[in-house]
C-alpha positions as CSV (number, residue, x, y, z in Angstrom):
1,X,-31.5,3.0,-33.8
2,X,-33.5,6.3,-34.0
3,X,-37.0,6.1,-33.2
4,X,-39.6,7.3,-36.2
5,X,-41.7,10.4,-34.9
6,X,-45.3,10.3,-36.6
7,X,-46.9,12.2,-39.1
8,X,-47.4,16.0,-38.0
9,X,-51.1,15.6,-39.4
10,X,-54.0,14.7,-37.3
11,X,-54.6,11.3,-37.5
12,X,-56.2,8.0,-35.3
13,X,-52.9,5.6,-35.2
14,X,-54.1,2.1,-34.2
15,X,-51.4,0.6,-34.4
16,X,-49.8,0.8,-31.0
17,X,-49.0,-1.3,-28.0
18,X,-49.5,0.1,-24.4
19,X,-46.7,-2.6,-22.3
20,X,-46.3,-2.9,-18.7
21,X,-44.1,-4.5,-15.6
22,X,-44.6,-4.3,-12.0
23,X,-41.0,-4.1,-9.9
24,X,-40.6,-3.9,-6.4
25,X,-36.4,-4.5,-7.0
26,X,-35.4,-2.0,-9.3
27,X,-33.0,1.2,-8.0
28,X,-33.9,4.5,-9.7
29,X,-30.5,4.7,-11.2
30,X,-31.9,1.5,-13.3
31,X,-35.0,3.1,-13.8
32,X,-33.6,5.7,-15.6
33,X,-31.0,3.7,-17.5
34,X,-34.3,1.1,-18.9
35,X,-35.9,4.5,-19.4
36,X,-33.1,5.4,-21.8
37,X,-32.8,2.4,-23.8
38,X,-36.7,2.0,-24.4
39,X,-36.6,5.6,-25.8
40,X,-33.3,4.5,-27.9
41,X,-35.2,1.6,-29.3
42,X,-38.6,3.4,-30.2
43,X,-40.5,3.7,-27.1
44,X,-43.0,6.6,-28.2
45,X,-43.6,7.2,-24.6
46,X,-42.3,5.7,-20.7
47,X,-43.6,6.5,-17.7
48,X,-43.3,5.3,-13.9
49,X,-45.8,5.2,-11.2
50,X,-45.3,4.1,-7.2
51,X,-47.6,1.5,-6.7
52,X,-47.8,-1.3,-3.5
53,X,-47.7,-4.6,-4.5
54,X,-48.3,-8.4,-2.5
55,X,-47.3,-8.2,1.2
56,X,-47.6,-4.2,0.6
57,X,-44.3,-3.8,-0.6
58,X,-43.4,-0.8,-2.2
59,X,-42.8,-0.6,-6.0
60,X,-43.2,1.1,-9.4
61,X,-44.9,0.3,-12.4
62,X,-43.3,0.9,-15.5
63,X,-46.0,1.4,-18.3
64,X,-44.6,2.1,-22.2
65,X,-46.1,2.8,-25.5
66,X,-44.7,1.7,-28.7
67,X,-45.9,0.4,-32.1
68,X,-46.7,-3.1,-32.8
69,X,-43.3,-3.3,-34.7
70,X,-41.4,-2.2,-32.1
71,X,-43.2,-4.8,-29.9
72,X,-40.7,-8.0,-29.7
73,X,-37.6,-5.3,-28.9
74,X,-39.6,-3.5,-26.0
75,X,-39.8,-7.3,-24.9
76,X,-36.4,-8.0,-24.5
77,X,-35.1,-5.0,-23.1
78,X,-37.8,-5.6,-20.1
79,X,-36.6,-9.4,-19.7
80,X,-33.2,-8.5,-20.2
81,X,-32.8,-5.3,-18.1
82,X,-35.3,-5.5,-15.6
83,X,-36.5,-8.3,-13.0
84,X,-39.6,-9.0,-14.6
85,X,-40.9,-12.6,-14.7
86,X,-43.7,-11.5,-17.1
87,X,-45.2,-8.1,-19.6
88,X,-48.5,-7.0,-20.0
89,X,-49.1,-5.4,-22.8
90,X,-53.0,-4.3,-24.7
91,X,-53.2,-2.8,-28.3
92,X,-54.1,0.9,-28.2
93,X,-55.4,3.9,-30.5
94,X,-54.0,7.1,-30.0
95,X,-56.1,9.9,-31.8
96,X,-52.4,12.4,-32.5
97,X,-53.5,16.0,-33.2
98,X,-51.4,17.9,-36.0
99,X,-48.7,19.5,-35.5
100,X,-47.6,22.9,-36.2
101,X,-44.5,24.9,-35.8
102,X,-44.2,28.5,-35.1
103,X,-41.3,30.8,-34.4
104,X,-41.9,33.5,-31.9
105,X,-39.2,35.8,-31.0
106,X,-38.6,37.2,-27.3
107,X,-36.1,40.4,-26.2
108,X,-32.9,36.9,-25.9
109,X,-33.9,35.0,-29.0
110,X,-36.7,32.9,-31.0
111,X,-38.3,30.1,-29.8
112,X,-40.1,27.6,-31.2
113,X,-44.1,26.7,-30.4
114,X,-45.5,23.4,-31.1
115,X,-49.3,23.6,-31.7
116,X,-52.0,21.0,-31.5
117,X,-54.8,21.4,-34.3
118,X,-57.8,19.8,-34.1
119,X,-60.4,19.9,-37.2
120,X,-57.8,22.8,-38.1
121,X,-58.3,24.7,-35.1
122,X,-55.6,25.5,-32.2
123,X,-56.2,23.6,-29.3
124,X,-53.0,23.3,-27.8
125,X,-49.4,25.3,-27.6
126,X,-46.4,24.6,-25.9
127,X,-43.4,26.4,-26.1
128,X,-40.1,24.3,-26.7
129,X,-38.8,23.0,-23.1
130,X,-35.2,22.9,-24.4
131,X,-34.8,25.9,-26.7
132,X,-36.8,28.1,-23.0
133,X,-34.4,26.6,-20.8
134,X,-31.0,27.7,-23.1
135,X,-32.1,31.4,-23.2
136,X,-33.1,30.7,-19.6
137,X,-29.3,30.1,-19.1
138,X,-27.9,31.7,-21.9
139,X,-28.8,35.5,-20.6
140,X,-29.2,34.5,-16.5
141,X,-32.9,34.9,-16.6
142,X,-35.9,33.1,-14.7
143,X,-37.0,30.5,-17.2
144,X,-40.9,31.8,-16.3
145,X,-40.1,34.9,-17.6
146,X,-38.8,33.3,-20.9
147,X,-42.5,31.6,-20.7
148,X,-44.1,34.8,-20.0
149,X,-42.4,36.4,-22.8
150,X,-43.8,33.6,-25.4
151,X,-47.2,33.6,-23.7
152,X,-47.5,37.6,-24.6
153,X,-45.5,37.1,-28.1
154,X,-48.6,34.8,-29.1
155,X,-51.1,37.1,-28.6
């Protein structure tokens, strides 16, 4: 199953579901493996923050967000993969800037900048993590300086 990105336009999306657990029993290694299959299934984002819960016992909260379709799945991965006895979850509105693609080309290669538009207007850019990190490798080269290099290129 391959998770549906949204529209690159700017748009209010109401239709989303922010879910959480607390587990004080859960290794990382099963962290990251829920982590995975959330994302598999839809998850639109999953995060974990250490938290202390009754008798000050160290745990994490696992917090996810998701459509309302995507719901009943998020449900059973949690029951079925975690130790939860019990989800949260609230409705949510995310206000999603558009999104814009640009190719900017350093001395190893292009690279592709996602910008955030907001009432047409650039309010955000961020260089592609992946594409930085494979020149980074690629030519033996601090993966700053690949940064640097796309930073200057957009000026």
């Amino acid at each position: 199953m391959v998770s549906q990105p949204p529209p690159n336009h700017e748009h209010l999306d109401d239709q989303m579901i922010k879910m959480e657990v607390n587990l004080d029993d859960v290794s990382g290694e099963w962290l990251g493996y829920v982590m995975d299959l959330l994302f598999e299934s839809g998850a639109n984002d999953v995060f974990y923050t250490p938290i202390y819960m009754k008798k000050n016992r160290p745990g994490v909260l696992l917090q996810l967000l998701c459509s309302r379709e995507k719901l009943a799945k998020m449900e059973e991965i949690l029951f079925k993969e975690t130790t939860t006895l019990g989800v949260r979850y609230y409705p949510l509105t995310v206000h999603r800037l558009e999104r814009v693609f640009k190719k900017v080309t350093t001395e190893w290669g292009t690279v592709t900048v996602k910008e955030g538009m907001l009432a047409g207007q650039v309010v955000q850019r961020a260089p592609e993590f992946e594409e930085c990190k494979h020149i980074a490798r690629l030519y033996n080269v601090p993966l700053k300086k690949v940064y640097e290099q796309v930073w200057k290129a957009l000026e």
